[in-house]
VEXLUMNU-304102 format. One record per residue (C-alpha): residue in three letters; residue number from 1; x, y, z. Coordinates in nm, 2 decimals, decimal comma. Layout:
 rest  nr     c1     c2     c3
  Ala NUM      X      Y      Z
...
//
This chain:
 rest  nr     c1     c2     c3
  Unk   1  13,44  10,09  13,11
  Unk   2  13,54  10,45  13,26
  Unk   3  13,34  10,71  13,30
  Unk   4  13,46  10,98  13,04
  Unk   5  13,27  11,29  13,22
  Unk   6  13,45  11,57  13,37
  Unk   7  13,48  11,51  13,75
  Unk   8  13,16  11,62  13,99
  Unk   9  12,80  11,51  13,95
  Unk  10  12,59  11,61  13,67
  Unk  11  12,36  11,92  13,73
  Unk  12  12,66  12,05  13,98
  Unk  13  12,86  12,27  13,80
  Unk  14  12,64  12,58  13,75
  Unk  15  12,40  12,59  14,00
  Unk  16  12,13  12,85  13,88
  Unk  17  12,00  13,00  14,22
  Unk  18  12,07  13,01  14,53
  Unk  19  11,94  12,87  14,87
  Unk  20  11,63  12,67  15,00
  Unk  21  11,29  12,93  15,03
  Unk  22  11,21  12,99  15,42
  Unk  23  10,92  12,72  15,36
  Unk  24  11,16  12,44  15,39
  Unk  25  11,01  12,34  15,05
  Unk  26  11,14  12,36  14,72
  Unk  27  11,45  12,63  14,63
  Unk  28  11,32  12,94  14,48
  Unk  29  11,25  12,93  14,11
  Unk  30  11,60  13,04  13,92
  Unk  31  11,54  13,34  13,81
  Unk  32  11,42  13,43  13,43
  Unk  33  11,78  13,49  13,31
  Unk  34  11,92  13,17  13,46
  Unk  35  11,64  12,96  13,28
  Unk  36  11,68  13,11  12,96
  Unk  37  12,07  13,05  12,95
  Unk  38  11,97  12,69  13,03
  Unk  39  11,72  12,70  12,76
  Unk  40  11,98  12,82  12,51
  Unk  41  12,28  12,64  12,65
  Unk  42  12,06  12,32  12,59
  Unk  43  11,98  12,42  12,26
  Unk  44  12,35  12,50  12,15
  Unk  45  12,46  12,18  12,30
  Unk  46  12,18  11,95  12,13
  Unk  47  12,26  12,14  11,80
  Unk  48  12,65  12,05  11,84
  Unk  49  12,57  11,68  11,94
  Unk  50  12,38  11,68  11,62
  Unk  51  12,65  11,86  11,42
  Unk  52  12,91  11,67  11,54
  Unk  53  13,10  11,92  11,65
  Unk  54  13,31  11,85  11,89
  Unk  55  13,47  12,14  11,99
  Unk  56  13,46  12,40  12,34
  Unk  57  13,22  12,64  12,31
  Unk  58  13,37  12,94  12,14
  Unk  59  13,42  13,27  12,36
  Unk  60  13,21  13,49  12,11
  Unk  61  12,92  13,27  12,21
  Unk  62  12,81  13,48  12,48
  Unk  63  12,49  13,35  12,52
  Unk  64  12,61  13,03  12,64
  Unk  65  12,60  13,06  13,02
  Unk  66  12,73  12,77  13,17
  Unk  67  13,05  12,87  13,21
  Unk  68  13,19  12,62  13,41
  Unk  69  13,14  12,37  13,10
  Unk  70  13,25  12,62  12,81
  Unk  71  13,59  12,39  12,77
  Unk  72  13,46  12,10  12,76
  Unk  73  13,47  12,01  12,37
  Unk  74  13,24  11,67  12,38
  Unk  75  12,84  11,82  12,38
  Unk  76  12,74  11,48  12,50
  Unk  77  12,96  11,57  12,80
  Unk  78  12,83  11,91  12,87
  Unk  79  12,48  11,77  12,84
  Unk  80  12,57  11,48  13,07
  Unk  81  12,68  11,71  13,37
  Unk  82  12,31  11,96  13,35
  Unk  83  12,06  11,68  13,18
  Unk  84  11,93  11,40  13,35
  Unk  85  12,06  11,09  13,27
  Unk  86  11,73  10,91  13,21
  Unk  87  11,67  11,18  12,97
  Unk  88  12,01  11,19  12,79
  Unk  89  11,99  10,80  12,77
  Unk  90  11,64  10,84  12,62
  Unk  91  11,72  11,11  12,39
  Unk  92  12,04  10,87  12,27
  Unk  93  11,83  10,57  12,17
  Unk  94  11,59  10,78  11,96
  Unk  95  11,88  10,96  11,77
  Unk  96  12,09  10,61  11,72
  Unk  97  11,90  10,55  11,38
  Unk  98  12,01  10,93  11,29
  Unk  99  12,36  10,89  11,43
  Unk 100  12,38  10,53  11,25
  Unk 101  12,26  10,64  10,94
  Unk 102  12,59  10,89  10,90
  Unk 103  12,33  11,23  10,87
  Unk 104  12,46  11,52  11,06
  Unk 105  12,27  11,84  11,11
  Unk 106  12,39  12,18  10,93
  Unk 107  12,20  12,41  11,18
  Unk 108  12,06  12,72  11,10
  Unk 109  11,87  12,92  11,34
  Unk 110  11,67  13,18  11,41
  Unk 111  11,71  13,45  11,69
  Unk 112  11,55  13,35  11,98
  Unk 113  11,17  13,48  11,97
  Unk 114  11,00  13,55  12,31
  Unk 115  11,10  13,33  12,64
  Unk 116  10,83  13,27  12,89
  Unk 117  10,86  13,07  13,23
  Unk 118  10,54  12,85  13,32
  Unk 119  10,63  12,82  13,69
  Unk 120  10,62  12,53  13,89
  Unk 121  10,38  12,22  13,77
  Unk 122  10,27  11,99  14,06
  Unk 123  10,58  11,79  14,13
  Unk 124  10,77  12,15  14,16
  Unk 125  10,99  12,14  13,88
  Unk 126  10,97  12,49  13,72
  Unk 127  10,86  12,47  13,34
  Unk 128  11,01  12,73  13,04
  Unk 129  10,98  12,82  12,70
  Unk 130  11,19  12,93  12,42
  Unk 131  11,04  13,00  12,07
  Unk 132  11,29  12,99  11,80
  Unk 133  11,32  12,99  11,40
  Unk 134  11,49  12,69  11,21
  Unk 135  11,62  12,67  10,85
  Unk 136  11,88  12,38  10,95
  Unk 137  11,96  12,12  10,69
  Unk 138  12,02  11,73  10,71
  Unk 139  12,40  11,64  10,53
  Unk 140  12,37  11,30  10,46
  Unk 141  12,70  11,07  10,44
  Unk 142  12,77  11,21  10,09
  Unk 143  12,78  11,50  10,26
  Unk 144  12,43  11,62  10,01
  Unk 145  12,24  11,89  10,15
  Unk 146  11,88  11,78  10,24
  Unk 147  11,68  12,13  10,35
  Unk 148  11,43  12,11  10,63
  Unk 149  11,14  12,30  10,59
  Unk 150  11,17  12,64  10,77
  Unk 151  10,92  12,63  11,08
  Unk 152  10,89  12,85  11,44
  Unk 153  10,93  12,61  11,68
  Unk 154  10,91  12,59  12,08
  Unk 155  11,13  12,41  12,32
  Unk 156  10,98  12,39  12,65
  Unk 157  11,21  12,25  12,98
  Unk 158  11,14  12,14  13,33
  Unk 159  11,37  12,22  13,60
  Unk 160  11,43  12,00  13,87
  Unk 161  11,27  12,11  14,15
  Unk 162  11,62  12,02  14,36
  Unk 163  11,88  12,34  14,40
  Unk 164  12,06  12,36  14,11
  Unk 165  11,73  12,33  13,84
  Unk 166  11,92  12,08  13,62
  Unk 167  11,70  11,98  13,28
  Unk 168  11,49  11,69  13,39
  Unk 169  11,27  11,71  13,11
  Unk 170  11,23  11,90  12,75
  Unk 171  11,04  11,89  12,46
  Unk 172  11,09  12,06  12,10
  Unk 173  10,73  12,12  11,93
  Unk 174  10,64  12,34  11,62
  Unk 175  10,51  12,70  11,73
//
């Protein structure tokens, strides 16, 4: 079996800071910006996966800011190079049912409410949030419209503590 990413490690090919901090710790926090383009980039890309859309992300998408994957048409291959593994492999066990089942999401949403970073929890990754309004639908294989109710909801991230703050964790919960 061959590996169908595009060359380089995952979490390598948009680094969102820079350097270590003078404490020889943990490298500074990415700034607010830099989190919430991950935030959305991880959205659009999780939205896409679902969509089946397999497609590079279109130039008039300017919020997507990882750049350096914008051509890369797969979503499960732009997740795989910023999303840890264990995560992605997590996430694509509990959407085999949904994948197997032939639905495909029609998504539908809302501007992007108010972004707020956490800081740093205990094991120094540096936590996020991103409130957000869905009105997505479900097509099932029939391709029959099935509406999901209309909710706020709130995706929350963890940034690796190592440079380069790839997704090590995230979490989608009603507002």
């Amino acid at each position: 079996m061959s590996d169908t990413r595009p060359p380089g490690p995952w979490g390598v090919p948009a680094p969102v800071d820079g350097p270590l901090n003078g404490s020889g710790g943990h490298p500074h926090p990415p700034r607010p910006e830099a989190m919430r383009g991950i935030c959305f980039c991880l959205l659009y890309d999780l939205c896409c996966w679902l969509a089946a859309v397999r497609r590079p992300v279109p130039d008039d998408v300017d919020e997507y800011t990882l750049t350096a994957l914008r051509e890369i048409g797969d979503p499960r291959l732009r997740l795989g190079r910023y999303v840890s593994p264990t995560l992605l492999d997590s996430w694509e066990r509990a959407l085999q049912p949904f994948f197997a089942a032939g639905l495909t999401l029609e998504p539908e949403l809302g501007e992007s409410g108010s972004f707020q970073e956490r800081g740093r929890d205990a094991g120094g990754r540096v936590e996020a949030e991103l409130q957000f309004g869905n009105r997505s639908s479900v097509l099932d294989r029939g391709q029959r419209r099935h509406q999901l109710p209309p909710h706020d909801w709130v995706l929350t991230v963890w940034l690796s503590a190592e440079l380069g703050g790839y997704v090590e964790n995230a979490s989608i919960r009603r507002a």
